[in-house]
C-alpha positions as a printed NumPy array, in Angstrom:
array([[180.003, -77.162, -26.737],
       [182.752, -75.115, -24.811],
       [183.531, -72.916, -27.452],
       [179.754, -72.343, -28.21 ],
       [179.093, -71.295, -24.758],
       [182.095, -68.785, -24.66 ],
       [180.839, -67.363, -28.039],
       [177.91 , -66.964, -26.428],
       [179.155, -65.154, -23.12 ],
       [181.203, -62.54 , -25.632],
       [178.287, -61.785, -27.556],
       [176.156, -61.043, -24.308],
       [179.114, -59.682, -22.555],
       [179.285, -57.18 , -25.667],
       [176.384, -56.31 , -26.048],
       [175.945, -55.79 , -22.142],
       [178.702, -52.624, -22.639],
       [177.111, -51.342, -25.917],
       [173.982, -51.211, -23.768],
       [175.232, -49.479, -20.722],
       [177.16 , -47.209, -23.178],
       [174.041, -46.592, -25.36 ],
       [172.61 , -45.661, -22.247],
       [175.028, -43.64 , -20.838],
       [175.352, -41.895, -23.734],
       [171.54 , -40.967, -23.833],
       [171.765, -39.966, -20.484],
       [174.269, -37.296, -21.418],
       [173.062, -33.431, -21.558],
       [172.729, -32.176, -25.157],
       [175.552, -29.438, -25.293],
       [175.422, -26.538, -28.19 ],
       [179.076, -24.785, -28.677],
       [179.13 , -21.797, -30.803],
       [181.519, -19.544, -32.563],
       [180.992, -15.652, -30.493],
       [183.654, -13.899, -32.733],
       [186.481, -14.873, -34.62 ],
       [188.602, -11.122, -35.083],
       [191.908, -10.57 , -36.756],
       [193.524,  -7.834, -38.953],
       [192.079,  -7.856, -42.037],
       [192.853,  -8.469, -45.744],
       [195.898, -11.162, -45.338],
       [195.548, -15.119, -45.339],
       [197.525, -17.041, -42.468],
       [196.931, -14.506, -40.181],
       [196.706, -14.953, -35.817],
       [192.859, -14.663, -34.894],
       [191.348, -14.602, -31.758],
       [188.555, -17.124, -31.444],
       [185.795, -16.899, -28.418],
       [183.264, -19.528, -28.08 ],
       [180.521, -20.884, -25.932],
       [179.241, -24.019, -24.343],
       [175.688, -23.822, -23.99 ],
       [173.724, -26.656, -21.98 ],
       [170.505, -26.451, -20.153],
       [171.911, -25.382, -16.901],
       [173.986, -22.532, -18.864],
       [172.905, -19.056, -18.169],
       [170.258, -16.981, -20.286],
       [168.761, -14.039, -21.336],
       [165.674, -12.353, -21.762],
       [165.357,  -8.926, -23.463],
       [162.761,  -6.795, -23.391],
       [162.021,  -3.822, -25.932],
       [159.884,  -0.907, -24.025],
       [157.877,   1.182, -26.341],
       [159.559,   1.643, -29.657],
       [156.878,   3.887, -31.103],
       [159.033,   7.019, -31.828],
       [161.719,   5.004, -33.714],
       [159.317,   3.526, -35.876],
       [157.835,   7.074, -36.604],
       [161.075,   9.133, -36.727],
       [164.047,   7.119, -35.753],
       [164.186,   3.761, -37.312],
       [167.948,   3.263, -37.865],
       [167.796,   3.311, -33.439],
       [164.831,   0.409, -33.948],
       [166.936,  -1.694, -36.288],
       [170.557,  -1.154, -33.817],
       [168.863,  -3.044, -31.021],
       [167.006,  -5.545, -33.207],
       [170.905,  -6.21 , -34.698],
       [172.535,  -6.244, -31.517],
       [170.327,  -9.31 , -30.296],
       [170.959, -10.922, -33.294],
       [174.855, -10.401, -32.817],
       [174.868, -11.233, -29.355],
       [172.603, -14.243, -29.707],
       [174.987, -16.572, -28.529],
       [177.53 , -14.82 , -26.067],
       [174.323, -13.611, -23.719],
       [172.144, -16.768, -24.814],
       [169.788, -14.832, -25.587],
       [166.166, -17.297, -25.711],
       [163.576, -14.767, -26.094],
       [162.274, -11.076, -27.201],
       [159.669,  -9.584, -25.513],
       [157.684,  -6.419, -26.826],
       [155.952,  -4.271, -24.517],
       [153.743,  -2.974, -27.174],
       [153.542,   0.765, -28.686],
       [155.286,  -0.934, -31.394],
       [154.465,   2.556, -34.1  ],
       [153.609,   5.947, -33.091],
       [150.112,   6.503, -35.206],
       [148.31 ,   3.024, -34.956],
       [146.472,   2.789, -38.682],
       [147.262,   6.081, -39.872],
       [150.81 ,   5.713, -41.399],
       [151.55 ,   2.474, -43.228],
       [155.52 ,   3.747, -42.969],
       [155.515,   3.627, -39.117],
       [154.683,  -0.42 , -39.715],
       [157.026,  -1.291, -42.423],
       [160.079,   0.203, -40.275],
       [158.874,  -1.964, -37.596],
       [158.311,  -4.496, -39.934],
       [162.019,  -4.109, -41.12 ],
       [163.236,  -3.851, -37.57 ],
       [161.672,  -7.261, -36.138],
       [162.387,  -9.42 , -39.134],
       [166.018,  -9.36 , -38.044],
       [164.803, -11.847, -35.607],
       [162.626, -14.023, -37.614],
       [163.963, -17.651, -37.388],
       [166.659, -16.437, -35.506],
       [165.322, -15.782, -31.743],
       [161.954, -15.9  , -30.738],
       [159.717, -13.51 , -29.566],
       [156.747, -12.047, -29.311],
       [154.917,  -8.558, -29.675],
       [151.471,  -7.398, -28.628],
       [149.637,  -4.005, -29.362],
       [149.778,  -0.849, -27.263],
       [147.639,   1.774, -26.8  ],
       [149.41 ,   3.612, -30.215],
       [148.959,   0.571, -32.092],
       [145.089,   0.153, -31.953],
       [142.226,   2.618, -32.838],
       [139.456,   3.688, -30.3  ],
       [137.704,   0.714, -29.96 ],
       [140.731,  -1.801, -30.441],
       [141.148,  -2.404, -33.782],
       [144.065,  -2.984, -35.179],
       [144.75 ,  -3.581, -39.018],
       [147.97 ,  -2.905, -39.32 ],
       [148.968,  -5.048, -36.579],
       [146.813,  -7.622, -37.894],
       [148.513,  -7.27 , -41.277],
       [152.046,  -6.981, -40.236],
       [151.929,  -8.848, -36.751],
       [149.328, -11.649, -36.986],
       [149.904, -15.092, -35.654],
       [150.814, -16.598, -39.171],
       [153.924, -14.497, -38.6  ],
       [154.866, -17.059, -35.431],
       [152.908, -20.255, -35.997],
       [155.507, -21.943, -37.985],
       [157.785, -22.106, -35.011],
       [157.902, -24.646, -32.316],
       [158.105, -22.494, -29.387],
       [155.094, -20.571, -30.34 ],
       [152.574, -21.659, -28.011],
       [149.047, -19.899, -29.251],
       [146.878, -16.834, -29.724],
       [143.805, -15.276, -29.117],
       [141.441, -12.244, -30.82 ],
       [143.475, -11.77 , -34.169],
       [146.678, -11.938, -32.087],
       [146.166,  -9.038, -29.224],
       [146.801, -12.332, -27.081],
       [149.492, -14.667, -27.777],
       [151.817, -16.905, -25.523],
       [154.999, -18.798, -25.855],
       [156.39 , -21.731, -24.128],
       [160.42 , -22.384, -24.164],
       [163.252, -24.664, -21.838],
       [166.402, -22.76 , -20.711],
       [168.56 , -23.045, -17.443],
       [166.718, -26.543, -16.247],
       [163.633, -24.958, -16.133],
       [160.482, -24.645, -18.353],
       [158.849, -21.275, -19.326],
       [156.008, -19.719, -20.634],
       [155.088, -16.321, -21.414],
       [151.715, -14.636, -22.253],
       [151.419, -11.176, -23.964],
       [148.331,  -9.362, -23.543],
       [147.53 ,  -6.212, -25.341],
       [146.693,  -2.512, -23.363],
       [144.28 ,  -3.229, -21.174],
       [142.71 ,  -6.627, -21.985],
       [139.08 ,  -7.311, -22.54 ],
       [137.614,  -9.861, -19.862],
       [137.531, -12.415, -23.082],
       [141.167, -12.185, -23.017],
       [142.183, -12.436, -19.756],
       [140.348, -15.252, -18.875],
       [141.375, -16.833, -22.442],
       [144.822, -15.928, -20.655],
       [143.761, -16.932, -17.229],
       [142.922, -20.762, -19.189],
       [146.688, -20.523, -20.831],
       [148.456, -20.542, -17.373],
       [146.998, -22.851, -15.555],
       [146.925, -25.413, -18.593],
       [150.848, -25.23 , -17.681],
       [151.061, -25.07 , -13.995],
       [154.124, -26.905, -14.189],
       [155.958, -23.871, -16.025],
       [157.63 , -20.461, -14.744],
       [155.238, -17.724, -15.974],
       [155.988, -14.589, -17.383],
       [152.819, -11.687, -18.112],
       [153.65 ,  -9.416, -20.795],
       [151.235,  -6.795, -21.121],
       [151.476,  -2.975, -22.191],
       [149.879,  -0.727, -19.567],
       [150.276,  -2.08 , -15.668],
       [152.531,  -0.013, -13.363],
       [153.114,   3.505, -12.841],
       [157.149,   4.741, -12.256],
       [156.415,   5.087,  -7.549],
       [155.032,   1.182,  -7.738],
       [151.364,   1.992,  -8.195],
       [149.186,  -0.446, -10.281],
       [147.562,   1.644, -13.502],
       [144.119,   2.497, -12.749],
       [142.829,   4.216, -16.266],
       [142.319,   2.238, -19.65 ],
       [141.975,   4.807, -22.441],
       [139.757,   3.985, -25.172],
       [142.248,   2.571, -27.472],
       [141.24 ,  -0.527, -26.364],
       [137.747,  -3.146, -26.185],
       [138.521,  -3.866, -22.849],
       [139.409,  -1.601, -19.624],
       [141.219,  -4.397, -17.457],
       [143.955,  -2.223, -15.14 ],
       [146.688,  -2.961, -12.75 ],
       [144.479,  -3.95 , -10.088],
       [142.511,  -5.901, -11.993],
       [145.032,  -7.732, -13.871],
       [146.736,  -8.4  , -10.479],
       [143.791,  -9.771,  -8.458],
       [142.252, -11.928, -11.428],
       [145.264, -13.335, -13.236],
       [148.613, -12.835, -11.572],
       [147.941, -13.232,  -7.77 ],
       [145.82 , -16.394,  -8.378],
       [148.362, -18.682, -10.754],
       [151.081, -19.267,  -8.255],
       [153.551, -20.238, -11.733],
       [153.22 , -16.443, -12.205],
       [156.666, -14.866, -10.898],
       [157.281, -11.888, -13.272],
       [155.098,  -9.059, -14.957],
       [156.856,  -6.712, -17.745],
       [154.995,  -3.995, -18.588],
       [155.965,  -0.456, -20.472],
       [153.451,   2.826, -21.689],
       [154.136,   4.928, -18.828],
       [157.306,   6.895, -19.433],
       [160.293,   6.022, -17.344],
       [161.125,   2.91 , -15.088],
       [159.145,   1.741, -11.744],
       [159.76 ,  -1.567,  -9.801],
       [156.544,  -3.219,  -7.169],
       [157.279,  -6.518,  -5.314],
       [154.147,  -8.415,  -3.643],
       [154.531, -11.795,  -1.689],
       [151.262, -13.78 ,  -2.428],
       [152.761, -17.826,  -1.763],
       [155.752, -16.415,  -3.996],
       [157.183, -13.099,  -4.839],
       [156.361, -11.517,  -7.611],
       [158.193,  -9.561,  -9.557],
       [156.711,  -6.514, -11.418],
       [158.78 ,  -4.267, -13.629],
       [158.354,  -1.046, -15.359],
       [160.396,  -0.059, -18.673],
       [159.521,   2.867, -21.347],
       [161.771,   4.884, -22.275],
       [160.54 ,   7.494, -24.955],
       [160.305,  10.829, -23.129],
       [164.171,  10.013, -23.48 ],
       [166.063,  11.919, -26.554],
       [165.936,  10.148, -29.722],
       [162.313,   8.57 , -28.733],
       [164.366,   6.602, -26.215],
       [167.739,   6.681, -27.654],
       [167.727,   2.676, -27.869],
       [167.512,   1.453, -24.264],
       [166.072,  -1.957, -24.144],
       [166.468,  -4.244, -20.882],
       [168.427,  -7.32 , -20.591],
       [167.569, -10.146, -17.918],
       [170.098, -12.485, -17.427],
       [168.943, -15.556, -15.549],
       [171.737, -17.421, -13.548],
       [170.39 , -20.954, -12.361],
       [173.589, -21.117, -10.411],
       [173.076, -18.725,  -8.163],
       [169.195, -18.326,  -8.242],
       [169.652, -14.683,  -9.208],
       [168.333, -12.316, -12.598],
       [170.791,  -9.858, -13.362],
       [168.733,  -7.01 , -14.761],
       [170.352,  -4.231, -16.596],
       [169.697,  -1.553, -19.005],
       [171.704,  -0.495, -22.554],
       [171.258,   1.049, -25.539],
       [172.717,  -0.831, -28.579],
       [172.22 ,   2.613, -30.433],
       [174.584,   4.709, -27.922],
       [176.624,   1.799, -26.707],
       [175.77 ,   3.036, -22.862],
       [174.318,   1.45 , -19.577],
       [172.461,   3.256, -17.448],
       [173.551,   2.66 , -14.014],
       [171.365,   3.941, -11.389],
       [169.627,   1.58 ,  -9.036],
       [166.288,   1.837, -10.69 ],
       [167.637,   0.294, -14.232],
       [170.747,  -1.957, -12.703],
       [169.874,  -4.804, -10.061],
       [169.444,  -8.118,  -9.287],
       [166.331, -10.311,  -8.583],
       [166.506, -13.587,  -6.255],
       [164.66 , -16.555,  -7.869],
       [164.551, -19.975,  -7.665],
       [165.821, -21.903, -10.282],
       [167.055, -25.921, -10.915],
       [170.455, -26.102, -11.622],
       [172.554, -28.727, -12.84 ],
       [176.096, -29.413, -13.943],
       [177.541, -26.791, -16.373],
       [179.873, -28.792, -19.44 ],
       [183.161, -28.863, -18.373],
       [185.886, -30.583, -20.226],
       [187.764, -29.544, -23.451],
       [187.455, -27.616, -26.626],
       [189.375, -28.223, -29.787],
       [190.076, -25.14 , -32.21 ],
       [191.159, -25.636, -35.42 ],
       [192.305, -24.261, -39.066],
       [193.049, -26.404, -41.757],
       [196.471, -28.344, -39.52 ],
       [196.995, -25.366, -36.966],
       [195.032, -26.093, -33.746],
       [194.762, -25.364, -29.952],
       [193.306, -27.462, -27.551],
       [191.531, -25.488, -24.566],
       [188.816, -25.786, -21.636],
       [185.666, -24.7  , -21.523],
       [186.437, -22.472, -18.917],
       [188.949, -20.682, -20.975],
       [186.586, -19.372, -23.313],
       [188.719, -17.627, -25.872],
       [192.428, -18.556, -27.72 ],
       [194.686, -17.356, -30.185],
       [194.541, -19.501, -33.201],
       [196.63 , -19.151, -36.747],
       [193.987, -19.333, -39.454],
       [195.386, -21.339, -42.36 ],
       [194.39 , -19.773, -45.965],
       [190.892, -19.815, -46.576],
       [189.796, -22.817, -44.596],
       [186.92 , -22.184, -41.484],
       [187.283, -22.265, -38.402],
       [186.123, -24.952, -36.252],
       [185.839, -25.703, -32.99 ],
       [184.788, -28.859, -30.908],
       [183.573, -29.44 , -27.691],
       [184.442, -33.063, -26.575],
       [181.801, -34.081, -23.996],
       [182.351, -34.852, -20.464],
       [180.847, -37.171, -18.299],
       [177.705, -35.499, -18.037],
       [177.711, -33.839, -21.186],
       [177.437, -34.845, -25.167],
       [180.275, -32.859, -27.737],
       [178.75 , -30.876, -30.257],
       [180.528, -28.569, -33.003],
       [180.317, -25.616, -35.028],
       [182.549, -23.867, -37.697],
       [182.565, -20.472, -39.786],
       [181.982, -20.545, -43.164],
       [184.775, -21.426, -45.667],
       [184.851, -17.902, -47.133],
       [184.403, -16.093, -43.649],
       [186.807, -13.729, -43.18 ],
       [187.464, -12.78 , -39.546]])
C-alpha cells in the first residue's frame, strides 16, 4: 500500500513540474533571431566571416517606411523605384522593418501609359510576401472622375488578400487598411486615395472605430501643404473633394486611436501638430521637384517602445545619402508599452567551429567550415523562447 501511495506522489509530483514548466514555457515571449549579413573575402572555403544577427521580440524596435510620390521613377527613372524597393527588402531585418506605406502618385500618366504601371509593378513585387504594405491612388494615378484601371488591374485587393495582415478594402481598392502587432502594441493603418469621396471616408470612419483598441495610422495622398496648412483644393482627378480640413474634423480629430497622418502630393516636406485628447502627428513627404524625380528619398520611422520616441529620418537608397536638416531628421514622443527586450545568449556556428555570444553583442567573427551554413541560435531567457535561423548550404558570404 506504501509503495502504491509513493508511486502515486511521483507521478503527481511529476507531472506538477511538467505543468508549471509547460506553463512557463507558454508564458515565454516568442523571439525571431535572424541572420543581417554574413561578409567575408570571397572565392576561398574556410575562410573568417563576420556574422551580425538580430533578436527580434515584441518589445524590439521597428520600422515604418514610407514611399512619397514615386511617379517620375515609374515614368523615367525606374532603376531609382526598384533601389528603394531592394533596400527594404535587404534591410528587412536589421531595421525590422513591419510595413510599407505608399503615399500614392504611384505612375506619372494615370491610364495613359501601360509602361509607367509595369515598372511600378516590377518595383513593388520585391515586397510581395516579403513585407507588407499597402498603396493607394494619387491624383496621377486616376482619370478625371476617379477611375482608375490600371490601378485596378495592377493594384487591386486580390494583390493583398491572401495575407494575414491585410485587413480590408473599399471602392475597387482606392480604400484599403491593414492591421499588424510590433513593439507591444497593436496597429492599424487605413489608406485613402486623393481626396476621398464621403462613401469612403465614412467606410473609413466605420474601419477605425471597429478597432478602437489599436494605434491608428491615416494614409492618404493629398492633406498638408509644406508651412503646416491643411490642403484646401481637390482637383478633379478624383469622385470625391474631401480636403485637409475636412479629413481632419470628420475622421482624424474624432477617433482618439488616430495618432499619425502621412500624406505626400505637394512637393517638399511640411510637419502640423494638433492636441485634440492626444497629439497628433501630421507629416508631409514628396519629393519629386527633387533631381532624378526625387532621387530616391523615402522616409524611415523607427519606433522605440523603450523610450516612447519615433526616430524619423530621411535617405535615399538610390544615392546612399540622408538629408539632415531639421525638417526631414527628428524625433516624435509617443506612448508606447514596453516590455523586456531578449537578453541571454547566442550560439554561432559552422560545421564544428563556433562562438558563443550575447545578444547584446550583436556581431562576431566566425571561421566558416567548407560549404556548410551558417547558423546561429538564440537560447531563450527567462522571459523569452530560443528560436534559430541559418544561411543556406550553398550561401556564400
Amino acid at each position: 500500500m506504501k509503495t502504491n501511495q509513493k508511486r502515486l506522489m511521483y507521478v503527481v509530483v511529476l507531472i506538477s513540474v511538467l505543468l508549471v514548466l509547460f506553463l512557463w514555457e507558454r508564458s515565454r515571449t516568442e523571439t525571431l533571431i535572424s541572420i543581417v549579413s554574413a561578409s567575408a573575402t570571397q572565392g576561398t572555403t574556410g575562410e573568417k566571416v563576420t556574422v551580425r544577427y538580430r533578436v527580434n521580440s515584441g518589445a524590439s524596435d521597428f520600422t515604418i517606411i514610407v514611399l512619397p510620390d514615386t511617379q517620375h521613377y515609374s515614368d523615367e527613372f525606374p532603376e531609382i523605384y526598384r533601389s528603394q524597393t531592394q533596400w527594404i527588402l535587404e534591410h528587412k531585418d536589421d531595421l525590422n522593418i513591419v510595413f510599407v506605406s505608399h503615399m500614392g502618385d504611384i505612375v506619372q500618366h494615370n491610364d495613359m501609359d501601360e509602361s509607367e504601371w509595369k515598372a511600378a509593378d516590377a518595383a513593388m513585387s520585391l515586397l510581395d510576401g516579403v513585407v507588407p504594405y499597402a498603396v493607394l491612388p494619387g491624383s496621377h494615378d486616376m482619370q478625371v472622375g476617379g477611375e482608375a484601371i490600371y490601378y485596378q488591374q495592377y493594384f487591386s485587393a486580390s494583390r493583398f488578400e491572401e495575407y494575414d495582415w491585410w485587413g480590408g478594402s473599399f471602392e475597387d481598392n482606392h480604400y484599403n487598411y491593414q492591421l499588424f502587432s510590433a513593439g507591444g502594441d497593436d496597429y492599424i493603418i487605413v489608406h485613402m486615395q486623393y481626396c476621398p469621396s464621403d462613401a469612403g471616408l465614412a467606410w473609413a470612419n466605420e474601419v477605425v472605430k471597429q478597432w478602437p483598441e489599436r494605434k491608428a495610422i491615416v494614409a492618404t495622398h493629398s492633406y498638408l501643404e509644406i508651412h503646416g496648412l491643411w490642403v484646401k483644393n481637390c482637383q478633379n482627378k478624383s469622385n470625391g473633394d474631401t480636403n485637409g480640413a475636412k479629413m481632419w474634423n470628420r475622421l482624424i480629430k474624432k477617433n482618439l486611436n488616430v495618432f499619425m497622418v502621412l500624406a505626400g502630393h505637394i512637393p517638399g516636406f511640411g510637419r502640423r501638430d494638433d492636441f485634440e485628447g492626444r497629439v497628433v502627428y501630421q507629416l508631409l513627404a514628396d519629393y519629386q521637384d527633387l533631381p532624378l524625380g526625387g532621387s530616391g528619398y523615402l522616409r524611415i520611422m523607427t519606433f522605440e517602445p523603450q523610450n516612447d520616441i519615433i526616430h524619423v529620418s530621411t535617405y535615399s537608397p538610390y544615392l546612399d545619402e540622408y538629408l539632415e536638416d531639421s525638417g526631414n531628421k527628428f524625433d516624435l514622443a509617443f506612448d508606447m508599452s514596453s516590455d523586456t527586450l531578449p537578453q541571454g545568449n547566442v550560439l554561432v556556428y559552422s560545421g564544428v567551429n563556433y562562438f558563443l555570444g550575447t545578444v547584446a553583442q550583436g556581431s562576431c567573427e566566425l571561421q566558416k567550415a567548407n560549404e556548410n551554413p551558417i547558423k546561429v541560435v538564440y537560447l531563450g531567457d527567462t522571459n523569452h523562447k530560443g528560436s534559430r535561423a541559418s544561411t543556406a548550404a550553398s550561401n556564400s558570404p
